[in-house]
C-alpha positions as CSV (number, residue, x, y, z in Angstrom):
1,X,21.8,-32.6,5.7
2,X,22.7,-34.3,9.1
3,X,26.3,-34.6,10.2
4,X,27.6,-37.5,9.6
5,X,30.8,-39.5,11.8
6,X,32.8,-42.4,10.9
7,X,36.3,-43.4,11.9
8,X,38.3,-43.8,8.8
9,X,42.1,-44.8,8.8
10,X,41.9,-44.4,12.5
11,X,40.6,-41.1,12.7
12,X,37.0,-39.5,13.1
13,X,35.9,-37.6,10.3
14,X,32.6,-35.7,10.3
15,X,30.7,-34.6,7.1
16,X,27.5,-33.3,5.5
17,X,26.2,-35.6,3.0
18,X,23.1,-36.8,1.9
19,X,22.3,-39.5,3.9
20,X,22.3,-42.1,1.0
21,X,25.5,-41.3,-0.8
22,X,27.1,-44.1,-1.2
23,X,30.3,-44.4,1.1
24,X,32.7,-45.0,-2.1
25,X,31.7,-41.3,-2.7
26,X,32.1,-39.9,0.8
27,X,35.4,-41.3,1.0
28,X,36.5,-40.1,-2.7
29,X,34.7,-36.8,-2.5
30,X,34.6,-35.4,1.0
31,X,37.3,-37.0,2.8
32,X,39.7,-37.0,-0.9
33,X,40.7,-40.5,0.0
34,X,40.8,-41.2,-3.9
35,X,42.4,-45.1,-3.9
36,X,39.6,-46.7,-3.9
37,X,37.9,-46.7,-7.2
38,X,34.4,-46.6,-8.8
39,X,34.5,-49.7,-10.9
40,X,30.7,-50.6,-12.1
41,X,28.6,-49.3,-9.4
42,X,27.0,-52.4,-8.2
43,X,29.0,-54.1,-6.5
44,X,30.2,-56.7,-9.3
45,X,33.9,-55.5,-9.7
46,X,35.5,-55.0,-6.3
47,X,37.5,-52.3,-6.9
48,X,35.5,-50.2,-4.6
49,X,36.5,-52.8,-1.4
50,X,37.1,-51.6,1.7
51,X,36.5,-52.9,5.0
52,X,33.7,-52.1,7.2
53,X,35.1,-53.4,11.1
54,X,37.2,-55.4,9.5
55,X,35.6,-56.8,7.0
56,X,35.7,-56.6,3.1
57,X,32.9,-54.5,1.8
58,X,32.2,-52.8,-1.6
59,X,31.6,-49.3,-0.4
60,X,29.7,-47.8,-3.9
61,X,26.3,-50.3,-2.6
62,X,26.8,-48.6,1.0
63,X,24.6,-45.7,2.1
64,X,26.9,-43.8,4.2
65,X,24.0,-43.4,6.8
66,X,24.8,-47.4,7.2
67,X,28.4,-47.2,8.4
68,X,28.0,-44.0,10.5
69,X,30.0,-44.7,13.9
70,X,31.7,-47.6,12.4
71,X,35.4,-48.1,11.8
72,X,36.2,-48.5,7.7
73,X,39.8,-49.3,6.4
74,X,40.9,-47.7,3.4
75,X,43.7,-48.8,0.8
76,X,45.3,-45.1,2.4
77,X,44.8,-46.7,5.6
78,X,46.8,-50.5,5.3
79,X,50.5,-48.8,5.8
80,X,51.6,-47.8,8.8
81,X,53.8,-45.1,9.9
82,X,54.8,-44.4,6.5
83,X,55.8,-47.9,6.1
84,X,54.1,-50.5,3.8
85,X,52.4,-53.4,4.9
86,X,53.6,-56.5,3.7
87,X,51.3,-57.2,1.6
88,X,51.5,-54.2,-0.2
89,X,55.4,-54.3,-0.6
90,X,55.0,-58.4,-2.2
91,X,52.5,-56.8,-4.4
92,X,55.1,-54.6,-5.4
93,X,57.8,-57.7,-5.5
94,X,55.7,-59.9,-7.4
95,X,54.8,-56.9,-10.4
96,X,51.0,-57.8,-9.6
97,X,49.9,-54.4,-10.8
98,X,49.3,-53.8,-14.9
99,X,47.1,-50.8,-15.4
100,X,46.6,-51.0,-11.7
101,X,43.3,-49.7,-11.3
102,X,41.9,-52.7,-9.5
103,X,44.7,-53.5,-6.9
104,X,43.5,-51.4,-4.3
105,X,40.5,-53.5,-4.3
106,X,42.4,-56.6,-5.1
107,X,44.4,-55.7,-1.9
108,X,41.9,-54.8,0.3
109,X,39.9,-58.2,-0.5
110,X,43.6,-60.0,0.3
111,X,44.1,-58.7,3.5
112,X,40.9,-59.6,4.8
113,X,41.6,-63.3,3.9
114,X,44.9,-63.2,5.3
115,X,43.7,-61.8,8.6
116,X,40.8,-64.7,8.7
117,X,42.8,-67.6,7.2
118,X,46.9,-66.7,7.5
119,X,47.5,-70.1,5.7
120,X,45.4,-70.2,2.6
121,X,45.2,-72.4,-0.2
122,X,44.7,-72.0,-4.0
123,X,40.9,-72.8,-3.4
124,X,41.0,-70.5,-0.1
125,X,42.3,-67.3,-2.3
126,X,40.0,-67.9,-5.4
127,X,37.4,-68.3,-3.4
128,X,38.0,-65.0,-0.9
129,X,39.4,-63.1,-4.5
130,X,36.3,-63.9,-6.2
131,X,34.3,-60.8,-7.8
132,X,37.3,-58.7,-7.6
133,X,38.5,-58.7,-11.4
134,X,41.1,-57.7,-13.0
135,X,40.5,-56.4,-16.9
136,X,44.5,-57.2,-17.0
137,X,44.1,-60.7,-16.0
138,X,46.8,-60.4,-13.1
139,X,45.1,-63.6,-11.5
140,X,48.2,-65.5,-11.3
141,X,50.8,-62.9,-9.7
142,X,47.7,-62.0,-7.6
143,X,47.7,-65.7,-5.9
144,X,51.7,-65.6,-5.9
145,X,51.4,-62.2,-3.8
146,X,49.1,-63.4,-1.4
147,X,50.7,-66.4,-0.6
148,X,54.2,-64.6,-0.6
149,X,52.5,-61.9,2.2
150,X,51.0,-65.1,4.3
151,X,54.5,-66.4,4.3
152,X,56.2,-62.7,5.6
153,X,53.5,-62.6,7.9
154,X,54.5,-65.7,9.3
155,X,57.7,-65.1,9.5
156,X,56.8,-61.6,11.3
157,X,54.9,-63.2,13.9
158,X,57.5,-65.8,14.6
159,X,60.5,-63.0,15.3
160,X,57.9,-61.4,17.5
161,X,57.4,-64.4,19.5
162,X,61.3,-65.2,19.6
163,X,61.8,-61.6,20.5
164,X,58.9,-62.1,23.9
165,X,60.9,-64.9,25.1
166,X,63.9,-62.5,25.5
């Protein structure tokens, strides 16, 4: 089996693997990065999503031959410094979570809208949220977190540019 690089989380990991394991189990099973989850295998569910330079992906239809060299995100990978990201403390505010199984999915998909459209609509989230489901039918709390983490980001980038023109 080749060696195999990719930068996860900020940080290169090499491993062994067949060539077309699919990422979701590279990341569970030789890196032990166990939030994302293996929902239906096919990339219907979402609850596999990570993102691939930036980008949502669902990492159980990726060969991890496909991603070598690139930069993947992982639910471990979104707070910082042992501090949560905002959208991961509203999901906590808002109760979003039920069994839970599907948020980091859910969140992953979220963030990735926010960093592409920090203003989005009801149409804008369904649309981005679309084919990550939620057995639990958290839909609603789901829309009121993401809007609630587009406002704190807002807010976050406003004290930053108050705080340049000091």
């Amino acid at each position: 089996m080749p060696e195999i690089q990719m930068f996860v989380n900020g940080q290169r990991l090499v491993t062994n693997v067949p060539e077309e394991m699919p990422l979701l189990w590279v990341l569970r099973d030789a890196f032990g990065l166990t939030g994302t989850k293996y929902g239906c295998g096919i990339g219907q569910c979402g609850a596999c999503t990570v993102h691939l330079n930036g980008k949502p992906v669902r990492s159980c239809l990726l060969p991890v031959k496909s991603v070598a060299t690139q930069t993947i995100t992982t639910i471990e990978g979104v707070a910082k410094d042992g501090k949560l990201d905002p959208i991961q403390e509203v999901w906590i505010d808002e109760d979003v979570a039920q069994c839970g199984y599907c948020q980091a999915g859910q969140i992953m998909s979220a963030l990735a809208l926010l960093n592409e459209n920090p203003s989005p609509d009801d149409d804008d989230i369904d649309s981005a949220m679309k084919g990550n489901y939620c057995r639990c039918g958290t839909y609603v709390r789901i829309r009121k977190a993401i809007h609630s983490a587009a406002a704190l980001y807002k807010s976050a980038a406003v004290t930053e540019d108050e705080e340049g023109k000091r």
